[in-house]
C-alpha positions as CSV (number, residue, x, y, z in Angstrom):
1,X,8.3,48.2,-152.8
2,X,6.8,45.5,-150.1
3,X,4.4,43.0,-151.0
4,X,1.1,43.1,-151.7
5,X,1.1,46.0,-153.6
6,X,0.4,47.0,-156.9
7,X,2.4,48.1,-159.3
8,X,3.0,49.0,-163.3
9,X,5.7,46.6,-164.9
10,X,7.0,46.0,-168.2
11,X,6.9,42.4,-168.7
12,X,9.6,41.3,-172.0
13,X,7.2,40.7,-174.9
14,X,3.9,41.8,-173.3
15,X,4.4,45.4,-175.5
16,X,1.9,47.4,-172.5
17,X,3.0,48.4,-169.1
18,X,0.3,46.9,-167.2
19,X,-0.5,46.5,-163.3
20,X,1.2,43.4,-161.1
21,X,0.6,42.5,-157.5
22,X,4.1,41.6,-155.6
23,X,4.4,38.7,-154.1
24,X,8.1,38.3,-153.1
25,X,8.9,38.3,-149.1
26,X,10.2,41.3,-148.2
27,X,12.8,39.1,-146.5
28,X,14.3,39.6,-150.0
29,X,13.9,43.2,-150.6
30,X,17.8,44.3,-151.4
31,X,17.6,41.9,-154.2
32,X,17.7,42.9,-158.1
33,X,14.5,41.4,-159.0
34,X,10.8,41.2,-158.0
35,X,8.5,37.9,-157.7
36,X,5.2,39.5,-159.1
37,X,2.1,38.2,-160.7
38,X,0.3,40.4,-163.3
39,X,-3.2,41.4,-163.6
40,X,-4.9,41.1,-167.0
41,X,-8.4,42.9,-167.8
42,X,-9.1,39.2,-169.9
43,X,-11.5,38.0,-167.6
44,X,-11.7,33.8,-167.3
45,X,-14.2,32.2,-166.1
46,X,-13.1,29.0,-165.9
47,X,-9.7,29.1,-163.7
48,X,-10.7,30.9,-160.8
49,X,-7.9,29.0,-158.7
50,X,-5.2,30.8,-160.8
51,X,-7.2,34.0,-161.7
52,X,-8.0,35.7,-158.8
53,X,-10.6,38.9,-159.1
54,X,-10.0,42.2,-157.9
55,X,-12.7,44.8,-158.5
56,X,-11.3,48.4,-158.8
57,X,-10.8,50.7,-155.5
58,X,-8.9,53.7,-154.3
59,X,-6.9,51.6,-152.1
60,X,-5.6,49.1,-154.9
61,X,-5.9,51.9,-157.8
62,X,-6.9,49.6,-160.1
63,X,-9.2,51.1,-163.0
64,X,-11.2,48.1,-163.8
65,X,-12.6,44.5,-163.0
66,X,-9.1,42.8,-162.9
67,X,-8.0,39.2,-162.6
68,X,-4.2,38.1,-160.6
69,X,-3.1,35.5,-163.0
70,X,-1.6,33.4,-160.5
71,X,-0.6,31.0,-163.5
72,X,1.6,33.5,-165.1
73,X,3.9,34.4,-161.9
74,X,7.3,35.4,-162.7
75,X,10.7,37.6,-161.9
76,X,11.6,40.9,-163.3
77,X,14.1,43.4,-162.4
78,X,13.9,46.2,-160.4
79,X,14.7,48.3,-163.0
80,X,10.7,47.5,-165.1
81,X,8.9,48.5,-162.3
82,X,7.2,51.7,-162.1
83,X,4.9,53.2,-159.8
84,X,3.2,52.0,-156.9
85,X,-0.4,52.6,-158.1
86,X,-2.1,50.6,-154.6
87,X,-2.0,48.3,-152.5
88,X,-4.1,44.6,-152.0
89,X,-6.3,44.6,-148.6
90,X,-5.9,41.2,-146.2
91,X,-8.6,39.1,-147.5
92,X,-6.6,39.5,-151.1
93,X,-3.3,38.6,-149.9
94,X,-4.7,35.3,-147.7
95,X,-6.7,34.6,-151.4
96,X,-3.4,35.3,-153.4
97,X,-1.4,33.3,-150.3
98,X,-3.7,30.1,-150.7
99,X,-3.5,30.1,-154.6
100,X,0.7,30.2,-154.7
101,X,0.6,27.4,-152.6
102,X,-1.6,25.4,-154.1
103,X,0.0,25.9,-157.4
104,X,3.5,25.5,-156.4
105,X,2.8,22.2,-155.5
106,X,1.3,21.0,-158.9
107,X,4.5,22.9,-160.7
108,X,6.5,21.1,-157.9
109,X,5.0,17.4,-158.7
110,X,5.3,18.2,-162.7
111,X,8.6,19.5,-162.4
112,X,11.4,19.4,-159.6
113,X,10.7,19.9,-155.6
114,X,13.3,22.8,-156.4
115,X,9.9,24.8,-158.4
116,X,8.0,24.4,-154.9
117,X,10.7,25.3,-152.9
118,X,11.9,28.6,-154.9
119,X,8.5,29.6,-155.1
120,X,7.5,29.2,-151.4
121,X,11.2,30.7,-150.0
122,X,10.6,33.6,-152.6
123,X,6.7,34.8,-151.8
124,X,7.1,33.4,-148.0
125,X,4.3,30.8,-148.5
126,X,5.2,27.8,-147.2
127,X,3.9,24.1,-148.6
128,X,5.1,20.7,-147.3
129,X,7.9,19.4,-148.5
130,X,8.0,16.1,-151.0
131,X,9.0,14.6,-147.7
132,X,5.5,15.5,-145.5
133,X,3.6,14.9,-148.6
134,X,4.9,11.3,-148.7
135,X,4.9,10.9,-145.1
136,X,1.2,12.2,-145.2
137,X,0.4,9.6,-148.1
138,X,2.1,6.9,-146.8
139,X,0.1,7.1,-143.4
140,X,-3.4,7.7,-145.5
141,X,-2.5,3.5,-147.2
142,X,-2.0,2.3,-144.1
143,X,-5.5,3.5,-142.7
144,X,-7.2,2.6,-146.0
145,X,-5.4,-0.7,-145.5
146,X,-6.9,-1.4,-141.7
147,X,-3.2,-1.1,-140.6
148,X,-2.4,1.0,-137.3
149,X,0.7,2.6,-137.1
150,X,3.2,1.1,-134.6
151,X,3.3,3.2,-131.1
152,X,5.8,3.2,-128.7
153,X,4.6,3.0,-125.4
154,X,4.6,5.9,-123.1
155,X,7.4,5.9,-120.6
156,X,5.9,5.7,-116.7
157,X,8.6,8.0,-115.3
158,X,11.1,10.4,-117.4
């Protein structure tokens, strides 16, 4: 298993197998458990930042109009994964790529920098820290305010 491909899972409580896209680095591949996001045939409207599309293919073997609920990502184990049924081209994984990282950082200012941390170590998408953010923030008042930020003058010789 590697990511960006789809498999069938059985989530606890869901009562259907149903397909999931991985989303965990393979930088963690010996572990027990699988970062994956499932697809649901429930189409929304409404939330297309956390529901991406996927219409059907041979390569993703996906049987009909599907959306990745970002919203609902989560860990199994190994053991309630199934087949590999295909696999999610480029443009999906860079549209799957910009959607964990712009979650984890609303689950990471509702909750704990740990959330954005775990989630971005785990899928290898990587969002600033609470550090940058701030850094980022703080620099943003200053120019709002019509303060420059001190500089230190460039040495002549090194």
């Amino acid at each position: 298993m590697r990511r960006g491909q789809f498999v069938v899972v059985a989530i606890s409580g869901d009562g259907k197998p149903r397909p999931a896209l991985i989303v965990q680095s393979e930088l963690f591949a010996e572990l027990p458990s699988v970062v994956i996001c499932p697809l649901t045939t429930t189409l929304r409207n409404d939330a297309d930042q956390f529901r991406l599309e996927v219409e059907p293919s041979e390569r993703n073997g996906l049987r009909e109009v599907s959306q990745i609920a970002i919203d609902k990502i989560t860990v199994i184990p190994v053991a309630k994964i199934g087949s590999v049924i295909g696999e999610a081209d480029d443009a999906l994984l860079l549209r799957v790529n910009r959607a964990l990282a712009l979650g984890s950082r609303r689950a990471g200012a509702e909750h704990s920098p740990g959330v954005t941390a775990s989630v971005g170590i785990a899928t290898g998408v990587r969002q600033p820290s609470a550090g940058q953010l701030e850094c980022g923030m703080a620099s943003r008042r200053r120019k709002a305010a019509g303060a420059m930020p001190k500089r230190l003058p460039w040495p002549e010789t090194l």
